[in-house]
C-alpha positions in Angstrom: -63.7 -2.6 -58.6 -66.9 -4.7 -58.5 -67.6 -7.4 -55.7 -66.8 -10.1 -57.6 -69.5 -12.5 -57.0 -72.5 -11.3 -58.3 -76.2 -12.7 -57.5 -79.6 -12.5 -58.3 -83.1 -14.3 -57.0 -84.9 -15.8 -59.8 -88.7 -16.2 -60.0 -88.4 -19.7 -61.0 -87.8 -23.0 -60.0 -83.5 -24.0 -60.4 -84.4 -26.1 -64.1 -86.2 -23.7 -65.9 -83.9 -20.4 -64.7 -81.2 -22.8 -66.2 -83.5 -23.2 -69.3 -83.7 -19.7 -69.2 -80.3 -18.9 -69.0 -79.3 -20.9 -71.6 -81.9 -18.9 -73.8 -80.6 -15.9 -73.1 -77.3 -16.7 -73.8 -78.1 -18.6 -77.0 -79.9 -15.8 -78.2 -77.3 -13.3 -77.7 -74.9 -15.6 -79.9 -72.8 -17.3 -77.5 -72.0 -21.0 -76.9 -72.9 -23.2 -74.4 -70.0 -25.3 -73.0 -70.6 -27.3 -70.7 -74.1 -27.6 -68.3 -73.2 -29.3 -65.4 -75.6 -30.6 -62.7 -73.8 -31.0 -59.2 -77.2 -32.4 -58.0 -77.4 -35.5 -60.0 -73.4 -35.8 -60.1 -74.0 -36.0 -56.0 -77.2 -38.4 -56.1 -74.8 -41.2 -58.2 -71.8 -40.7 -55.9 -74.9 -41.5 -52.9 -75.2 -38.1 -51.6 -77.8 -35.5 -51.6 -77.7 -32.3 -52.9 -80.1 -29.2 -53.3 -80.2 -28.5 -57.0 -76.9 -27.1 -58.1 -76.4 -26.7 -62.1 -73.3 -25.1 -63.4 -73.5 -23.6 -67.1 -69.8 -22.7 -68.9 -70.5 -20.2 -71.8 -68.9 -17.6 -73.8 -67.9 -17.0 -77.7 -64.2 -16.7 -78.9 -64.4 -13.1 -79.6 -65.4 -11.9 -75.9 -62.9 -13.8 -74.4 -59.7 -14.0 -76.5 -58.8 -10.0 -76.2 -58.4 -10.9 -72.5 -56.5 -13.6 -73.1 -54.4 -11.7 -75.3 -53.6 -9.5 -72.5 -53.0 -11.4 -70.0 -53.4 -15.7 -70.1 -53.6 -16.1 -66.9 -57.5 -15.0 -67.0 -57.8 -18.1 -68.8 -57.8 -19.9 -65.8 -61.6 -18.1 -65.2 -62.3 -18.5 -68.9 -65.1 -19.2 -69.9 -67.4 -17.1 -68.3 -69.7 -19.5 -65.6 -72.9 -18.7 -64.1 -74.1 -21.1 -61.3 -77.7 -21.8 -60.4 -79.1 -23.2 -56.9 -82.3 -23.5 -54.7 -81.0 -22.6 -51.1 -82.4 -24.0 -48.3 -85.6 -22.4 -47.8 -85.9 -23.0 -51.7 -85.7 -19.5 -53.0 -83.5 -20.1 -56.5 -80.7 -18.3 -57.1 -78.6 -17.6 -60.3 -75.1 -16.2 -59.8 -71.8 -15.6 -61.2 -68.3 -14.2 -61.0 -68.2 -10.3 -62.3 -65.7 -10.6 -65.8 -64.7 -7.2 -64.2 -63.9 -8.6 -61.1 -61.8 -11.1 -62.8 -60.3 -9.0 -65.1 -59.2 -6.5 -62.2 -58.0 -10.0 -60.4 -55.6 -10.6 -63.3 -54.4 -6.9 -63.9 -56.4 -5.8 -66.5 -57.5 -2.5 -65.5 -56.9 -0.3 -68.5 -58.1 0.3 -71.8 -59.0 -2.6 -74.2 -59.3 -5.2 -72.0 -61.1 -3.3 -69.3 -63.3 -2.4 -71.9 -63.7 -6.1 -73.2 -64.2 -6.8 -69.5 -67.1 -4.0 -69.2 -68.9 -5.1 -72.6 -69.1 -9.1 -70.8 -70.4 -8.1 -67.6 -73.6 -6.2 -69.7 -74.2 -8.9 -71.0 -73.7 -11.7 -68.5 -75.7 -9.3 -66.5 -78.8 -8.7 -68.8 -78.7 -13.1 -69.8 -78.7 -13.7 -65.9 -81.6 -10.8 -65.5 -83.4 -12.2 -68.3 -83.2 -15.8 -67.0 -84.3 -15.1 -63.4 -87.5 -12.8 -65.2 -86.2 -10.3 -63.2 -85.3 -7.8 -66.5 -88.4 -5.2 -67.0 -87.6 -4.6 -70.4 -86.6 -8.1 -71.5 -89.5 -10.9 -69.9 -89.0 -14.5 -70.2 -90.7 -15.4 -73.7 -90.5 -12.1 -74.9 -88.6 -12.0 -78.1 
């Protein structure tokens, strides 16, 4: 079983490895959801907060084989990815492992762990590709 929360350091600044992750998650044909920023959500509620965006993405066709197996991953469904600057402002882009959460819902075995594998490839390469840390894929490369 993975770790479950997986993390990378990105090269850029938090907005543009958002940018970047919504790209490289565009490009690879899935939806964008929902981009949330925690910062500016903070800022009108008068607090402060190091920039914090949350991006919910996925497509219908990764996803619903899960479901079908079990609903209860729904709950982690879509798939999220979270980017922040910590607080020596490194940027960070990170997310939970859809093996992890498949194994956290009792998918272990056959189609659905295989759903689960083909997700975290590609969550993995979008996240690599939007942090320019992906040798064989650079930011603007096409």
């Amino acid at each position: 079983m993975t770790t479950g929360f997986i993390k990378h350091e990105s090269r850029f600044q938090p907005g543009e490895t958002m940018d970047n992750l919504v790209g490289a998650v565009e490009e690879r044909g899935l939806t964008v959801f929902l981009r949330l920023d925690h910062a500016a959500a903070a800022v009108q509620a008068g607090l402060s907060l190091r920039p914090t965006q949350l991006l919910m993405f996925g497509r219908a066709e990764g996803g619903t084989p899960l479901m079908q197996a079990n609903q209860t991953i729904g709950v982690d469904l879509p798939l999220r990815a979270l980017v922040w600057s910590d607080p020596t402002d490194r940027t960070w882009i990170g997310y939970d492992d859809p093996l992890w959460l498949a194994a956290r819902h009792g998918l272990t075995e056959g189609n659905p762990r295989h759903a689960a594998e083909t997700l975290s490839q590609l969550v993995e390469a979008c996240v690599l590709q939007a942090a320019g840390t992906d040798p064989a894929k650079p930011v603007g490369a096409s």
